[in-house]
C-alpha positions as a printed Julia matrix, in Angstrom:
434×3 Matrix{Float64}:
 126.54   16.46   6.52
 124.39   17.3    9.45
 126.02   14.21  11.16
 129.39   15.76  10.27
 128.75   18.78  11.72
 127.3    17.89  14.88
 130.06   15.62  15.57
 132.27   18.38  14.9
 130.57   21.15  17.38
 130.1    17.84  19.95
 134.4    17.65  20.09
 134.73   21.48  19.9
 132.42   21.8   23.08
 134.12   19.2   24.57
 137.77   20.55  23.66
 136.27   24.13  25.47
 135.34   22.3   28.48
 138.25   20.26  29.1
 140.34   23.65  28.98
 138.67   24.9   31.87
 138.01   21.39  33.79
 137.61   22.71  37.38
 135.28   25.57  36.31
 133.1    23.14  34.22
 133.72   20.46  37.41
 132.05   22.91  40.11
 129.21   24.22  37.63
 128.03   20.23  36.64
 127.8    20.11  40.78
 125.01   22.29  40.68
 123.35   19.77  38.34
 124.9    16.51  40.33
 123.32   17.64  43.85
 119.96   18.58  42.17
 119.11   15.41  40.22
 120.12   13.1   43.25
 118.23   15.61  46.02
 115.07   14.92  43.58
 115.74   10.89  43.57
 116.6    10.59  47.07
 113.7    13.32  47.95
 111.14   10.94  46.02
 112.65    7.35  46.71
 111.87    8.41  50.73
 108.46    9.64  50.1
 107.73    6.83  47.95
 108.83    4.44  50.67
 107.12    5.6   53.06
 103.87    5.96  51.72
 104.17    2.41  50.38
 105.03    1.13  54.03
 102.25    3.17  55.11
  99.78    1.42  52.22
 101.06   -1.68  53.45
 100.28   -1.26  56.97
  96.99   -0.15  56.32
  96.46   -3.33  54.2
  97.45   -5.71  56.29
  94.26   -4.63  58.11
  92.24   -5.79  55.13
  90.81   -4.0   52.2
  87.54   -5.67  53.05
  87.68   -5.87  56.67
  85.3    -3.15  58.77
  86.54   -2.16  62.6
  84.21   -1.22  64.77
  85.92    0.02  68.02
  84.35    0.5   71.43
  85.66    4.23  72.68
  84.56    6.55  75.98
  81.85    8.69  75.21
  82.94   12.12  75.27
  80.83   12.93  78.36
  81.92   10.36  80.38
  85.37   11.19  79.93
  85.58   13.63  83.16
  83.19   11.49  85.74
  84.73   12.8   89.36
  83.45   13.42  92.52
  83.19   11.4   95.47
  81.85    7.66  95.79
  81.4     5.03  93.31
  79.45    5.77  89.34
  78.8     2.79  87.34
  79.43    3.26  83.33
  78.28    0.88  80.78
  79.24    1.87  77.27
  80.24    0.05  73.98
  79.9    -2.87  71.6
  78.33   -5.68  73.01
  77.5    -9.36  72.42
  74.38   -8.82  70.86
  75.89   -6.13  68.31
  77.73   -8.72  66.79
  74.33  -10.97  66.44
  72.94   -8.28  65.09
  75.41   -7.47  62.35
  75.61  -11.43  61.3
  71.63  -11.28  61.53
  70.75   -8.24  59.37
  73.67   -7.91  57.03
  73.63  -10.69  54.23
  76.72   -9.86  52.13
  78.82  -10.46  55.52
  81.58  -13.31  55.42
  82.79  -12.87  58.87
  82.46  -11.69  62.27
  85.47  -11.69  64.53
  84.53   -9.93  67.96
  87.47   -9.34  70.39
  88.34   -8.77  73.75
  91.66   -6.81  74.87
  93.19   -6.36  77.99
  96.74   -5.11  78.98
  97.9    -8.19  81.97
 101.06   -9.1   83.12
 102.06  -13.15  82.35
 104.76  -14.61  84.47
 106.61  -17.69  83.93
 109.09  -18.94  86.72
 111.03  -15.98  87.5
 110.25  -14.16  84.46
 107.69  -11.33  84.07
 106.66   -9.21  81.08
 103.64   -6.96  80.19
 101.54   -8.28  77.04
  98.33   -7.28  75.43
  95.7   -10.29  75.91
  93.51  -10.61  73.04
  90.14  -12.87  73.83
  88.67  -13.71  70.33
  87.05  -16.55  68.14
  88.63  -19.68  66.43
  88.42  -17.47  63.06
  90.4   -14.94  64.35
  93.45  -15.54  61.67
  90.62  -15.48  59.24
  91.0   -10.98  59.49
  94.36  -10.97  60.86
  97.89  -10.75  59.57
  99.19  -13.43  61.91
 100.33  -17.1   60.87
 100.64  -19.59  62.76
 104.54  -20.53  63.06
 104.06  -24.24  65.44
 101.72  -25.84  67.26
  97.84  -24.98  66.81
  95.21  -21.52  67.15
  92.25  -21.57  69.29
  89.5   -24.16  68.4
  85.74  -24.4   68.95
  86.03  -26.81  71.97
  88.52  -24.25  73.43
  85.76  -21.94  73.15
  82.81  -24.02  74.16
  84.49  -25.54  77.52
  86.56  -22.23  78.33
  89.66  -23.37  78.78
  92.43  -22.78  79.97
  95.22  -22.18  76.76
  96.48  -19.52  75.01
  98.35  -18.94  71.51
 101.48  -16.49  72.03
 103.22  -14.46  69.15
 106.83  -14.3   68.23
 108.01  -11.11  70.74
 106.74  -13.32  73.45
 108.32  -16.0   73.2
 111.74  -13.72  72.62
 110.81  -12.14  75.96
 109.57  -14.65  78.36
 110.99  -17.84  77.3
 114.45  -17.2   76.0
 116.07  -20.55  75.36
 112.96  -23.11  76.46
 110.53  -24.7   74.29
 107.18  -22.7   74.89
 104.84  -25.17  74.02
 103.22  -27.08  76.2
 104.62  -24.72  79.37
 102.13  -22.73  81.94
 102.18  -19.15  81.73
 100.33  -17.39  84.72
  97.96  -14.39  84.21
  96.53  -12.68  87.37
  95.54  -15.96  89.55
  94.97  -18.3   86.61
  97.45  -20.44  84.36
  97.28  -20.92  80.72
  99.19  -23.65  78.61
 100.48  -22.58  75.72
  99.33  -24.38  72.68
 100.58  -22.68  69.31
 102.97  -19.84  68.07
 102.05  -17.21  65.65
 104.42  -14.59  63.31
 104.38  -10.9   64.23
 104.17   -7.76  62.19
 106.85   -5.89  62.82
 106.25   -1.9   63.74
 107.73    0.91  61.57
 107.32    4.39  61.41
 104.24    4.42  59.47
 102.5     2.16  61.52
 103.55    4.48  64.56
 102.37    7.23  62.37
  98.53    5.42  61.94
  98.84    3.95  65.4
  96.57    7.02  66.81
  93.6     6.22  64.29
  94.62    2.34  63.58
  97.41    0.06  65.58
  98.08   -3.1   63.86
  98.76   -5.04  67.47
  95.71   -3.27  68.93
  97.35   -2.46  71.99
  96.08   -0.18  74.93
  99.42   -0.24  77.03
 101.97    1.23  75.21
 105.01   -0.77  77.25
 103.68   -4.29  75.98
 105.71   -6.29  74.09
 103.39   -8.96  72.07
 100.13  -10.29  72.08
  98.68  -13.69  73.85
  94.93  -14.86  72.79
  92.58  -16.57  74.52
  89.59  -18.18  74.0
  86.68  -15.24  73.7
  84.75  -17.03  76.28
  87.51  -17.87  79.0
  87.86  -14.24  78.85
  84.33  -13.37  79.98
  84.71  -16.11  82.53
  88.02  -15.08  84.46
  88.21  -11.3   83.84
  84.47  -10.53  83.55
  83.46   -7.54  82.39
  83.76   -4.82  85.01
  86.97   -2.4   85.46
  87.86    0.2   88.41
  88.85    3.1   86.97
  90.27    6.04  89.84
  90.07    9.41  88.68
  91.6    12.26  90.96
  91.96   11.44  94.88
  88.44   10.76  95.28
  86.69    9.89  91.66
  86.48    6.38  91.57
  83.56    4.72  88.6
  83.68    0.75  87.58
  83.05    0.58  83.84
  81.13   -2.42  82.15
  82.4    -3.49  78.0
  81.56   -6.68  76.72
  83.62   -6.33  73.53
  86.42   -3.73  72.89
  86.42   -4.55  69.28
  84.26   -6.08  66.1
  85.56   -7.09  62.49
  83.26   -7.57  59.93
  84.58   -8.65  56.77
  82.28   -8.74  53.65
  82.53  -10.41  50.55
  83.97   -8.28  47.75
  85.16   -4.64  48.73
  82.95   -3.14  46.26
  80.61   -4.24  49.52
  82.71   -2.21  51.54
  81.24    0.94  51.66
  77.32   -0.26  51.39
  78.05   -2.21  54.1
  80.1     0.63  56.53
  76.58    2.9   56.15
  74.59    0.02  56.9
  76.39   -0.82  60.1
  76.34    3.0   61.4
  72.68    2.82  61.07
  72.62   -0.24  62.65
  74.86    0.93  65.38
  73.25    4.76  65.49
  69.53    2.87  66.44
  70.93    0.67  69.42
  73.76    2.84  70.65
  72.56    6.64  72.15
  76.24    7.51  73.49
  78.65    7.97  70.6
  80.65    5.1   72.55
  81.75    3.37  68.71
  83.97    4.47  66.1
  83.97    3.03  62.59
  86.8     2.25  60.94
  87.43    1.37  57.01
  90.91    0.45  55.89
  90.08    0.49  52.42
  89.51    4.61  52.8
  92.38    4.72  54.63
  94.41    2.57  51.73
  92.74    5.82  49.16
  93.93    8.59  51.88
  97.23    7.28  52.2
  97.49    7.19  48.5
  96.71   10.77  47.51
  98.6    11.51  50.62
 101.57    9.88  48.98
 100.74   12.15  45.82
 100.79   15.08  47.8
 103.75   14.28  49.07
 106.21   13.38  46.31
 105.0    16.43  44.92
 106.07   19.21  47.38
 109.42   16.87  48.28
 109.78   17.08  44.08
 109.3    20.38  44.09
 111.54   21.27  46.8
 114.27   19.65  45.49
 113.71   20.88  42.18
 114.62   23.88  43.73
 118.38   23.19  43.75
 117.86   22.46  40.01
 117.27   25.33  39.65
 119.83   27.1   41.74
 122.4    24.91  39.34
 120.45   25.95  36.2
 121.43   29.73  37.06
 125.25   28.84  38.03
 125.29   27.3   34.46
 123.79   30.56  32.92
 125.96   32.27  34.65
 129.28   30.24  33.54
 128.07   30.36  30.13
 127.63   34.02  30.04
 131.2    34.52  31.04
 132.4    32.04  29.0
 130.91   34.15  26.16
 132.56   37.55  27.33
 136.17   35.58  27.3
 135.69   34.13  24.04
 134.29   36.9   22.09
 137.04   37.15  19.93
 137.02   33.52  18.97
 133.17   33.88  18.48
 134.23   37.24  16.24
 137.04   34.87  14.26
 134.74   31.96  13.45
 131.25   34.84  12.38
 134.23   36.32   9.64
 135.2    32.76   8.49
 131.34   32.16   7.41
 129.9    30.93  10.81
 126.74   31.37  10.77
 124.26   32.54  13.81
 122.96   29.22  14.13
 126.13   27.57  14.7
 127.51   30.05  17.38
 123.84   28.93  19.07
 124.42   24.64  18.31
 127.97   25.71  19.79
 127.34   27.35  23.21
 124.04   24.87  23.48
 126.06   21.96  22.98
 128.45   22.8   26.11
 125.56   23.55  27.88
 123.93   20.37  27.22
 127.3    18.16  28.06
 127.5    20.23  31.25
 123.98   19.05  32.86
 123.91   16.07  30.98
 127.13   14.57  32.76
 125.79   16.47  35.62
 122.01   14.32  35.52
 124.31   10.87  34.99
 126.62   11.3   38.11
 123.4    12.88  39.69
 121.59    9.4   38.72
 124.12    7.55  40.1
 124.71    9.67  43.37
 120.56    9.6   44.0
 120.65    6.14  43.9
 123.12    5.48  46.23
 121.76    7.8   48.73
 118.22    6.15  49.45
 120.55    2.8   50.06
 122.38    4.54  53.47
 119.26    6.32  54.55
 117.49    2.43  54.53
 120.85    0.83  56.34
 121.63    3.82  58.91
 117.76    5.44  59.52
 116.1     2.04  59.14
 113.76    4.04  56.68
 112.18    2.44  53.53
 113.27    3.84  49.9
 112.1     3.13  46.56
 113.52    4.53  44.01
 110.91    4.47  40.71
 111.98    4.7   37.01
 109.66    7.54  36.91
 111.69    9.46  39.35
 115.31    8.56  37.46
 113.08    9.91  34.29
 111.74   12.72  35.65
 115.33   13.86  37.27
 116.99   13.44  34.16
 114.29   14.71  31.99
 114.27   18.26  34.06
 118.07   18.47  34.27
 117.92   18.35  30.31
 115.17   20.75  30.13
 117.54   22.94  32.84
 120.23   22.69  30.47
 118.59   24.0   27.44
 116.54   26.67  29.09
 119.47   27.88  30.99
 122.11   27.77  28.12
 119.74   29.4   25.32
 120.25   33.28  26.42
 123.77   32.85  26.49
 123.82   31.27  23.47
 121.67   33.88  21.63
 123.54   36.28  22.91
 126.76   34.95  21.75
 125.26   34.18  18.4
 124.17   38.03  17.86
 127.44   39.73  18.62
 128.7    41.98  16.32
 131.73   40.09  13.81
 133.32   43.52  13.68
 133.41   44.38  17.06
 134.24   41.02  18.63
 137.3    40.9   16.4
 138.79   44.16  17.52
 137.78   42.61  21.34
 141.03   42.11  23.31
């Protein structure tokens, strides 16, 4: 019977709709734009934050950076003649952290330098890297051809290099990189191997003020070259001339502009960061270090990403909303037109309860076509914002769940006044309504 019934109010609602199809058309687009602004809303923040949790992985979840920076008051060193500055990491920081910290697995110290590499005619500006054998070890890099650095590299300073992917786009266009010369200020290098590249996106530019996955101090290079750690020290040395103002001039001394120490388990992580900033703290009385964890920038970037989906949920919840009150609205004049049907069916033994199933019903076909077509609509707008705005999307089941569930829930809430009111009319009244 109930079956019966509800089938029967189901057709009736439908019948009612169908005689008004543009009206009911324009009222489910209230509905339509709100479920797929809250998909495409969340499938953007969602992709996003998991490029951004991505990026900040590739670092490694149990890797530790320790950075060499300018102590704030060195920063503005002018005047006339010639100031020497020594300031950051050093050589014998890194035998200290392999000396004193037991749980360590690696130490990778590194070298960086912005040059400019020439081959024949061809000139491009690259970040030089001088590091250890192990190097790949903390790195995202893989080795496409030919070999990395070794420890004989390393022991008789010599003269080769490993180039990455944007490189060899850049300098060597159509020949065969390995094996070739590649010149760096007055010295040449042979190239020996090939590694991959990560590839930038926006939230790597976003980190790339607190953590840049190339490492790179000139923002016009295009790729990386690395060197033995040790032929770095020999043909750079250690000394820069930095000119500050017409007159200012200093020479700065770093040994290292970087140190990775990765640990054995990351529930080492943390024991190991405090360890190394008292460590550090002891040797170093400039604040010329900064201390970086990826793993707490993995957690930020995660309740970041909460934060976010909420307020871009919310905000396109909004125009849920704003359709939720054009449906009230609808459905409140559709119950002044038909209050003489509503009067007809009360004095043929209606009862209140099936006026209210009867109104609710349309309602609920209204933003429930409304959440499908919105479904379909938010799905297919994440798609173009990946292939025109090179952005990442993901759309979640949780987000088609929670668009449809709250277009539902807009449905009811919106269509149960009008309903109620329909259902309490006056029989006597709404049959002498013209």
């Amino acid at each position: 019977m109930f079956l019966f019934r509800l089938r029967r109010t189901a057709k009736l609602g439908i019948k009612s709709l169908w005689m008004h199809r543009l009206r009911s058309t324009l009222t489910t687009l209230g509905i339509i734009f709100g479920v797929s602004s809250v998909i495409a809303m969340l499938a953007i923040g969602e992709g996003a934050s998991r490029e951004a949790q991505a990026q900040i992985a590739r670092l490694g979840s149990r890797n530790i950076i320790i950075k060499t920076v300018k102590p704030p008051e060195q920063k503005d060193v002018s005047g006339e003649g010639e100031t020497m500055l020594e300031y950051g990491l050093t050589y014998l920081d890194a035998e200290r952290f392999r000396n004193s910290i037991p749980n360590v697995e690696v130490i990778v110290p590194s070298r960086l330098l912005s040059e400019q590499v020439w081959y024949r005619n061809r000139k491009v500006a690259i970040e030089v890297i001088g590091t250890v054998p192990w190097y790949p070890e903390i790195s995202p890099i893989q080795l496409q051809s030919g070999r990395f650095l070794s420890s004989l590299d390393m022991h008789h300073k010599r003269g080769v290099c490993v180039i990455d992917e944007k490189v060899v786009r850049e300098l060597f266009v159509f020949d065969e990189p390995l094996g070739q010369d590649v010149k760096m200020a007055r010295d040449y290098y042979r190239v020996v191997g090939i590694v991959s590249t990560q590839e930038s996106g926006p939230a790597e530019e976003n980190l790339g003020n607190e953590v840049a996955a190339g490492q790179s101090q000139g923002g016009a290079n295009v790729g990386n070259i690395y060197l033995p750690l040790t032929t770095v020290k020999k043909r750079f040395g250690e000394m820069s001339l930095q000119i500050s103002g017409s007159s200012g001039r200093s020479l700065e001394r770093v040994e290292l502009q970087e140190v990775i120490v990765k640990v054995r388990s990351m529930d080492e992580v943390l024991p190991t960061r405090e360890t190394l900033e008292t460590l550090l703290s002891r040797f170093h009385k400039k604040n010329d270090y900064q201390v970086i964890v990826p793993l707490e920038l993995l957690e930020q970037a995660r309740q970041t990403q909460r934060i976010f989906s909420i307020v871009l949920g919310s905000i396109a919840a909004i125009s849920l909303l704003v359709g939720g009150i054009g449906i009230m609205n609808i459905m409140l004049a559709t119950v002044s037109e038909r209050t003489r049907e509503i009067g007809i069916r009360r004095a043929l033994g209606a009862k209140k309860q099936d006026i209210i199933f009867q109104f609710l019903s349309e309602t609920l076909l209204l933003t429930l076509a409304g959440g499908i077509l919105g479904i379909i609509l938010g799905s297919f707008i994440p798609f173009l914002v990946t292939y025109f705005g090179r952005m990442p999307t993901v759309i979640t089941g949780r987000s088609l769940v929670l668009a449809f569930g709250i277009s539902a829930t807009v449905g009811i809430i919106f269509g149960l006044y009008p309903a109620y009111r329909a259902a309490n009319m006056d029989p006597i009244e709404s049959l002498r309504h013209e």
